[in-house]
Structures are given as structure tokens and as C-alpha cells.
C-alpha positions as CSV (number, residue, x, y, z in Angstrom):
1,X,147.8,49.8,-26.5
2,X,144.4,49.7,-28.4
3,X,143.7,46.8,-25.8
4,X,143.8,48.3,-22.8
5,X,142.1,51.4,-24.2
6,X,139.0,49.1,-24.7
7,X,139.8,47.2,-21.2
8,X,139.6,50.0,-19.4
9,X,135.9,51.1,-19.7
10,X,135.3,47.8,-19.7
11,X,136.6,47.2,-16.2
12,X,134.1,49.8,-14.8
13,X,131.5,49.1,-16.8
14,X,131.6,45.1,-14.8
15,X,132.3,46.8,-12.0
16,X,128.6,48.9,-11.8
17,X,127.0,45.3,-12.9
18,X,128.4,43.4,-10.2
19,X,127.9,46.4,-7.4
20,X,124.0,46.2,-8.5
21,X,123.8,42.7,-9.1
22,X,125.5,42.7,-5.0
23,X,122.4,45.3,-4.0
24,X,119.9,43.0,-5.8
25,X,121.0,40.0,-3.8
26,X,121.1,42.0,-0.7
27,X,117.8,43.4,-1.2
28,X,116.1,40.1,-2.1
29,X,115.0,38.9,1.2
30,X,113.5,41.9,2.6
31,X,111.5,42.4,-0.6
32,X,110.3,39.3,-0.4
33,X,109.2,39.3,2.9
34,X,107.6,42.6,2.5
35,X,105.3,40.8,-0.7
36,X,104.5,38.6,1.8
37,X,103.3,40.8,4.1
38,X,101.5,42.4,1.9
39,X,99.8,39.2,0.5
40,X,99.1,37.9,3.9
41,X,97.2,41.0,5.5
42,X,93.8,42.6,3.9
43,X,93.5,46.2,4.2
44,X,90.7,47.7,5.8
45,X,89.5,48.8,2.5
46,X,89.7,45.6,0.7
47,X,87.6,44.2,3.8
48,X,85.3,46.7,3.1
49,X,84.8,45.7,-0.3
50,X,84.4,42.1,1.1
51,X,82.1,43.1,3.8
52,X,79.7,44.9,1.4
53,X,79.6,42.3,-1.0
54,X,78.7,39.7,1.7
55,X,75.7,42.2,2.8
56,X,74.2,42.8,-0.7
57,X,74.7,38.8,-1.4
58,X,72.5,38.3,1.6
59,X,70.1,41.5,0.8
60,X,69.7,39.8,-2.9
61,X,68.8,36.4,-0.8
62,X,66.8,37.7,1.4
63,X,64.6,39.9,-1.5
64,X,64.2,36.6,-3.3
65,X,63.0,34.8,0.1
66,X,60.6,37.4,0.6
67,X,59.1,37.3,-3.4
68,X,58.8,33.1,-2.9
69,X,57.3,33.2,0.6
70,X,54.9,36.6,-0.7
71,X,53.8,33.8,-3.4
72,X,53.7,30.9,-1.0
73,X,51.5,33.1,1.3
74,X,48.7,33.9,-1.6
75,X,48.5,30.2,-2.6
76,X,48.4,29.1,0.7
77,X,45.3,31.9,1.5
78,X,43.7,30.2,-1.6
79,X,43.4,26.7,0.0
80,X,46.4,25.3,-1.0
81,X,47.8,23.2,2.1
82,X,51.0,22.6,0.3
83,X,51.5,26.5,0.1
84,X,51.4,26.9,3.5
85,X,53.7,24.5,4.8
86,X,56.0,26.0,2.1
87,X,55.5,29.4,3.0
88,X,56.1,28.6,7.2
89,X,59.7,27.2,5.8
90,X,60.3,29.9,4.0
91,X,59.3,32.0,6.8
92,X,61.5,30.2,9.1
93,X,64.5,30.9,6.0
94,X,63.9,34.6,6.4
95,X,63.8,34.4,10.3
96,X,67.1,32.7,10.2
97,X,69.1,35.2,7.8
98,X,67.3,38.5,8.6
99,X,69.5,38.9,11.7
100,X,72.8,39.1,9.2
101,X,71.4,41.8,7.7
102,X,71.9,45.3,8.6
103,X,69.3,47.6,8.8
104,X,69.2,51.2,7.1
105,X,69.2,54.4,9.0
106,X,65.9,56.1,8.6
107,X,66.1,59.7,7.3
């Protein structure tokens, strides 16, 4: 008698464990595709976040382009031939990557 006193909860105590463990196996494959949906696409404000990094990474290029050529430009008024064939490059540098930046709204 004591036995089947302490088989008895027992029996539905398995029971609830093998009715989840059933739902966790059922359940598997669409959470899993759903991670990988989730992995696969960007949302729009991660891509913001990418975009505006990309824009001050070429802002921060394009500063230190202008201080070098700004340099270039002052040796090259002072005779220095060197200077200026540095600063037309660097000119030509800032030409290329000024288009990728975008331009603030005036006020």
C-alpha cells in the first residue's frame, strides 16, 4: 500500500515532464527558424546605426584630408615643389570621397 501511495504522484509528476519535454520538441524548429530570421535580417535601426557610423568614419577621413592638404598647400606656397604635387593628390583624395559625404542642412 505505501507503494502505490508514492507511485501515484509519481505517475503524474512524469507525466507533466514528458507532455513539456513533447512541446519543447515540437516547438524546436520553429524557434529555431525564427533565430534565424532574426540573425539573418538587420533592422532598420541597426542599419541606421551602421549607416551613421560609415558617415562619421568618412567625415573623420575627410577632416584629416583637408588638415594634410591645408599643410601641403602652405609648403607648397613657400616654394616647396614637393608640397605641391602632394597637395594636388591630396586634392584629388578629397575630390574622390567628398561625394560620399552628405551635406548638412543649412539653418
Amino acid at each position: 500500500m505505501p507503494r502505490a501511495v508514492l507511485l501515484f504522484p509519481l505517475a503524474f509528476l512524469v507525466q507533466g515532464c514528458l507532455a513539456k519535454a513533447a512541446l519543447d520538441v515540437a516547438t524546436l524548429p520553429v524557434k529555431a527558424a525564427s533565430r534565424a530570421v532574426d540573425l539573418a535580417t538587420t533592422s532598420q535601426s541597426e542599419a541606421d546605426e551602421k549607416r551613421g557610423r560609415e558617415i562619421r568614419r568618412r567625415e573623420a577621413e575627410l577632416a584629416k584630408l583637408e588638415r594634410r592638404y591645408e599643410r601641403e598647400r602652405e609648403d607648397c606656397e613657400r616654394g616647396d615643389a614637393d608640397a605641391c604635387e602632394d597637395a594636388r593628390g591630396t586634392y584629388a583624395e578629397i575630390e574622390r570621397l567628398l561625394p560620399s559625404v552628405p551635406v548638412e542642412p543649412t539653418r
